[in-house]
C-alpha positions as a Python dict, from the first residue, in 0.01 Angstrom:
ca = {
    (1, 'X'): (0, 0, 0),
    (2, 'X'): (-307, 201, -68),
    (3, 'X'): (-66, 492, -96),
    (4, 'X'): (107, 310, -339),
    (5, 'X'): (-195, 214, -602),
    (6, 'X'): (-343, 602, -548),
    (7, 'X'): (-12, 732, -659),
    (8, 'X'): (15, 488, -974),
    (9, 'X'): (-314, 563, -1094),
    (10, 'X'): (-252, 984, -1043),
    (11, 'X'): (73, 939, -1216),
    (12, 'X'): (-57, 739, -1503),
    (13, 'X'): (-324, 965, -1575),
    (14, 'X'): (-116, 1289, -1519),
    (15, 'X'): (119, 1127, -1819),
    (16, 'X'): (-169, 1151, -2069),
    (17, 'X'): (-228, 1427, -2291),
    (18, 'X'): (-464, 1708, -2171),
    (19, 'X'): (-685, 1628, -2451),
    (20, 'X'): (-621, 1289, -2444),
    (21, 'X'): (-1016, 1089, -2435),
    (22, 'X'): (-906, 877, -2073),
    (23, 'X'): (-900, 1211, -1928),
    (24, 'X'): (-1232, 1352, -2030),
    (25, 'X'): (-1467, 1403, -1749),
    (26, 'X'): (-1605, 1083, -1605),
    (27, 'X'): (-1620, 876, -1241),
    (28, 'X'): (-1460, 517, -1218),
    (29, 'X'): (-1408, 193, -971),
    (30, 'X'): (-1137, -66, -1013),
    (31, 'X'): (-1090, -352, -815),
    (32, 'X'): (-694, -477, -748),
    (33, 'X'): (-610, -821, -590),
    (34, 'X'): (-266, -719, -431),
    (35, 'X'): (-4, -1030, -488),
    (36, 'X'): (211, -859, -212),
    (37, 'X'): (-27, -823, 132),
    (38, 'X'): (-298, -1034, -61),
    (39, 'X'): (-538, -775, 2),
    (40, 'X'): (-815, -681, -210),
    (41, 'X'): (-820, -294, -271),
    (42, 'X'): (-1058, -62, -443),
    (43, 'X'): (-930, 217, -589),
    (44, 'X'): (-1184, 540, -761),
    (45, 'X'): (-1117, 853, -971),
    (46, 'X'): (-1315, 1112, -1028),
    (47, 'X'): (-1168, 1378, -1316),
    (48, 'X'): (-1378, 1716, -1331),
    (49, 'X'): (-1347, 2007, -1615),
    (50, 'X'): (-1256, 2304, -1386),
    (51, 'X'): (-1239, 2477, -1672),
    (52, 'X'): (-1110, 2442, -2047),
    (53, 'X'): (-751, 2470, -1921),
    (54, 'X'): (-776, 2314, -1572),
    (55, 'X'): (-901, 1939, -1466),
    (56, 'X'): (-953, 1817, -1096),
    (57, 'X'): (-815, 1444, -1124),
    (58, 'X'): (-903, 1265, -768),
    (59, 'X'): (-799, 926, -672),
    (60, 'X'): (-904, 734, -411),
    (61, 'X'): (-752, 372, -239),
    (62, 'X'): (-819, 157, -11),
    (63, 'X'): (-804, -193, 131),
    (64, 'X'): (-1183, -341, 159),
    (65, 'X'): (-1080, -525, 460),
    (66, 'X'): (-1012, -119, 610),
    (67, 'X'): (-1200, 57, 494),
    (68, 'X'): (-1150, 375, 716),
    (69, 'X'): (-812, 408, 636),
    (70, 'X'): (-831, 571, 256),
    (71, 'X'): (-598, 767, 70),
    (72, 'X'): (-716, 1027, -129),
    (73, 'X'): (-511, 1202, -388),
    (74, 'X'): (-588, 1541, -584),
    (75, 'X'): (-428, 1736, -883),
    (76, 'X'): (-505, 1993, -1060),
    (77, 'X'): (-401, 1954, -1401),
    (78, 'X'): (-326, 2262, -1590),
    (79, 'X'): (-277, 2242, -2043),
    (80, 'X'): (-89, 2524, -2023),
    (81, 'X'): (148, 2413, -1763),
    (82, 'X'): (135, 2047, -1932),
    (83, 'X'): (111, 1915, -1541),
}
């Protein structure tokens, strides 16, 4: 499941416009109550200027009652590629 809330977050901010202002260079923690498992997950993303054509987007997920088992999720997001 924390597979599942990584992967939302990386696609929703992949979506965005290069320029767009949710992607400028910042760190962030979310909590999620899952209604499926119940669990209570914390998921982070961390989005880095690699340059003025390239970000680092990573996101992070995992359940607080396991916390050893994370999922981490990287792209590099390129304006002239658009991806």
């Amino acid at each position: 499941e924390s597979a599942e809330w990584a992967s939302d977050k990386l696609e929703y901010l992949k979506s965005l416009p290069f320029e767009c202002e949710d992607l400028e260079e910042c760190s962030a923690v979310e909590m999620i109550q899952s209604q499926r498992s119940k669990d209570i997950f914390q998921r982070t993303w961390v989005i880095s200027d690699i340059s003025l054509n390239i970000k680092r987007i990573e996101v992070e997920c995992y359940s607080t009652r396991c916390i050893p088992k994370k999922t981490r999720l990287v792209l590099f997001y390129s304006k002239e590629l658009g991806f």
